[in-house]
C-alpha positions in Angstrom: 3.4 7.0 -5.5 -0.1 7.3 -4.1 -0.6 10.5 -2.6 -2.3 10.9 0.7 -3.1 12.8 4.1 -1.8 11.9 6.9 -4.9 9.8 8.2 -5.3 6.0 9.2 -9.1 6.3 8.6 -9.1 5.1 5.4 -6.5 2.3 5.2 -7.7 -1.4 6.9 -4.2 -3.1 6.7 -1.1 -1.8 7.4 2.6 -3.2 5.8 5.6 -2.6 7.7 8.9 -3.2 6.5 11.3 -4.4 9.6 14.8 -2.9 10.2 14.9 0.1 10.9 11.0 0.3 10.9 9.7 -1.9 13.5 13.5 -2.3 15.2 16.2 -0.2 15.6 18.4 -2.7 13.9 19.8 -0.7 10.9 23.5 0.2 12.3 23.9 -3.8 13.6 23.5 -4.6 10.4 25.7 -2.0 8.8 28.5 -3.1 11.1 27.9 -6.3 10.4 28.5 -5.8 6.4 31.6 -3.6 7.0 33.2 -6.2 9.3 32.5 -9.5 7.1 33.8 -7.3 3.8 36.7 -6.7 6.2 37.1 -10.2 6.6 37.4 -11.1 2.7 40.1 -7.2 2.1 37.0 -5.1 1.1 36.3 -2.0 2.6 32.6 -1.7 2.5 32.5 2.0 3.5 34.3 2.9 1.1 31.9 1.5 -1.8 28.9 3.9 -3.4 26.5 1.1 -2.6 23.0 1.6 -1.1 21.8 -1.2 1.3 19.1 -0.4 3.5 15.7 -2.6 2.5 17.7 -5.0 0.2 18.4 -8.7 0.8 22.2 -9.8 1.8 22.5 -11.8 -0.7 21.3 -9.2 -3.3 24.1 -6.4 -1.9 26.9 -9.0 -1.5 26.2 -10.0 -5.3 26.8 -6.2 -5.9 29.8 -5.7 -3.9 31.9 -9.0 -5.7 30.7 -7.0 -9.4 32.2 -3.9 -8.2 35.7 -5.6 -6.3 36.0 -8.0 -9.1 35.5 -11.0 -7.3 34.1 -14.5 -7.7 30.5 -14.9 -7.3 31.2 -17.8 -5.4 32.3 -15.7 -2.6 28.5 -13.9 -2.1 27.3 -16.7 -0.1 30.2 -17.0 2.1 29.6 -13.3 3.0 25.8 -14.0 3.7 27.0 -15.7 6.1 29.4 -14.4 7.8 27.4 -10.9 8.1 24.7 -13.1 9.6 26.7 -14.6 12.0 28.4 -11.2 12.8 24.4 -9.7 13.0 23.5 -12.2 15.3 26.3 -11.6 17.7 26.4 -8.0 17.8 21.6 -8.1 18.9 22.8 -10.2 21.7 25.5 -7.8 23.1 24.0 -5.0 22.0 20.1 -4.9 22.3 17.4 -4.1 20.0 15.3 -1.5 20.2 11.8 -0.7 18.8 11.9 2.8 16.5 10.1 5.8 18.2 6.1 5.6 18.2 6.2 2.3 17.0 4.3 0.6 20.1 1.7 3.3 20.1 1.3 3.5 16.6 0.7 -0.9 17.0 -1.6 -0.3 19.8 -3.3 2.5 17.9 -4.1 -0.3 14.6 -5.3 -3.1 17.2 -7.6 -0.8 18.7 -9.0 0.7 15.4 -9.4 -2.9 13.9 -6.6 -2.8 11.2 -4.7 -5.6 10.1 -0.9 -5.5 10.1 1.8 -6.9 8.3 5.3 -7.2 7.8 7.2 -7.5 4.6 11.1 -7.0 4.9 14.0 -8.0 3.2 15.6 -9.7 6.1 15.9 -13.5 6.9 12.5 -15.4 9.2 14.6 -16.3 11.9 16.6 -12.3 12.5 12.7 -11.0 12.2 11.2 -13.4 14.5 14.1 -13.0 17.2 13.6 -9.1 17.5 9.8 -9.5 17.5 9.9 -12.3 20.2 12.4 -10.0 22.2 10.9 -6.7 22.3 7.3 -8.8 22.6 5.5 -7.0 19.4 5.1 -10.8 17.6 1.5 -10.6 18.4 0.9 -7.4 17.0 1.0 -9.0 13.0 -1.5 -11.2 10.8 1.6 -12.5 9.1 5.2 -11.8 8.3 6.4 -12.2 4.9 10.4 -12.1 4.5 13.1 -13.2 1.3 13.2 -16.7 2.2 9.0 -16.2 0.3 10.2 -14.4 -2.8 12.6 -14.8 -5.7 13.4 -10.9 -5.4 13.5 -8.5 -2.7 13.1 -4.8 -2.7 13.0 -2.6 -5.0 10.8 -5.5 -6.7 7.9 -5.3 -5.6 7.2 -9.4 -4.9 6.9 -9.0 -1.0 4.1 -6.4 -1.2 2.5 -8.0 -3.8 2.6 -11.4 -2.0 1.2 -10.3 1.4 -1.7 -8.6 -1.5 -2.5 -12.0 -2.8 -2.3 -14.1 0.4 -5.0 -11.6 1.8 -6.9 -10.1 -0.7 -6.0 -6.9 -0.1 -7.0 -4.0 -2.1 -4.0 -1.5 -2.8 -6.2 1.2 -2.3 -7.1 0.0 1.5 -3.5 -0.6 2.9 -1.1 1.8 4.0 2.9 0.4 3.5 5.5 2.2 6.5 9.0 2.2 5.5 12.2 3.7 5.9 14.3 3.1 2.6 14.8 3.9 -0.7 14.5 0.7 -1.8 10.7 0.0 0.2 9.9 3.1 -1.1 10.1 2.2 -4.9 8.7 -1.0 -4.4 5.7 0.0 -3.1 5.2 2.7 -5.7 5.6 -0.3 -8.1 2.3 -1.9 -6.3 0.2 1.2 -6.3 0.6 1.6 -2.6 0.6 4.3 -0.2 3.6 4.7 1.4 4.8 6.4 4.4 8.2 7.1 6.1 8.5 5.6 9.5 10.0 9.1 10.7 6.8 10.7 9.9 5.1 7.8 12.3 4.1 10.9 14.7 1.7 12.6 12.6 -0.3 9.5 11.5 -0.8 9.4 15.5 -1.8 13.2 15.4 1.1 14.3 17.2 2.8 17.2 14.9 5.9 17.6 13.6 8.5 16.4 16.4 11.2 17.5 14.9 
């Protein structure tokens, strides 16, 4: 991965991934898989299995290899965990991640672009944005429904490259998986973890 200081200076675009990035979103979504496996006699904590940045549909496929199941069965999980997702945002509210708002407010005011390129589904992406009102803050959200393959592939960074003519060398990716973190090493991007958000804003170490 490209190595780099701590510094906005040099980057003019900024990517984002989403859950847990942008929103707070990452244990809905976790009790959303364990509770549709549950529906179906799987117990999803109970599986080696990393998740976090990859499509649904991409971890379901994984869990019916590993319990021996018909493939048939990934889409029916899709979208029950959805459903469950959906249900559990409205009881339970999102969030935005800490620094996120300043670190938006701190792009706008420098001039950069920024973008979003997640994993997750248009409509659960544009529902947190609308909600916690941070829609207006990006150029353009790319999300699975644009690519054949989600993270670790590296098709959503290199699609919000094309679309804009962005150098690699000029745009700084913020993520908080494994799975972002790979994919934008496969592009050639910079790539920083959203818990480190503080010192790109000159605060310190926080922790």
């Amino acid at each position: 991965m490209k190595s780099l200081t701590y510094s906005l200076g040099e980057y003019y675009a900024i990517i984002f991934d989403y859950d847990g990035t942008i929103v707070n979103s990452n244990q809905h979504h976790h009790r959303a898989y364990v509770e549709a496996c549950k529906s179906v006699g799987i117990d999803f904590a109970s599986i080696e299995i990393s998740w976090q940045g990859r499509s649904t549909e991409d971890v379901f496929a994984e869990v019916v290899v590993l319990n021996r199941m018909h493939k048939n069965l990934v889409q029916e999980l899709v979208l029950r965990k959805r459903e469950i997702f959906s249900k559990s945002v409205r009881v339970e509210a999102l969030s935005p991640m800490p620094y996120v708002f300043e670190f938006l407010n701190t792009c706008r005011a420098s001039g950069k672009s920024c973008y979003i390129a997640s994993g997750s589904g248009r409509q659960s992406i544009t529902y947190g944005l609308e909600k916690l009102n941070m829609k207006h803050f990006f150029k353009a959200i790319y999300c699975i429904e644009d690519v054949v393959s989600g993270k670790p592939a590296p098709d959503l960074f290199k699609l919000v490259l094309e679309e804009n003519r962005l150098s690699t060398d000029k745009c700084l990716v913020i993520e908080d998986s494994d799975a972002g973190f790979v994919a934008a090493e496969r592009c050639g991007l910079a790539c920083v973890d959203i818990v480190d958000i503080n010192l790109l804003l000159g605060l310190g170490d926080q922790n």
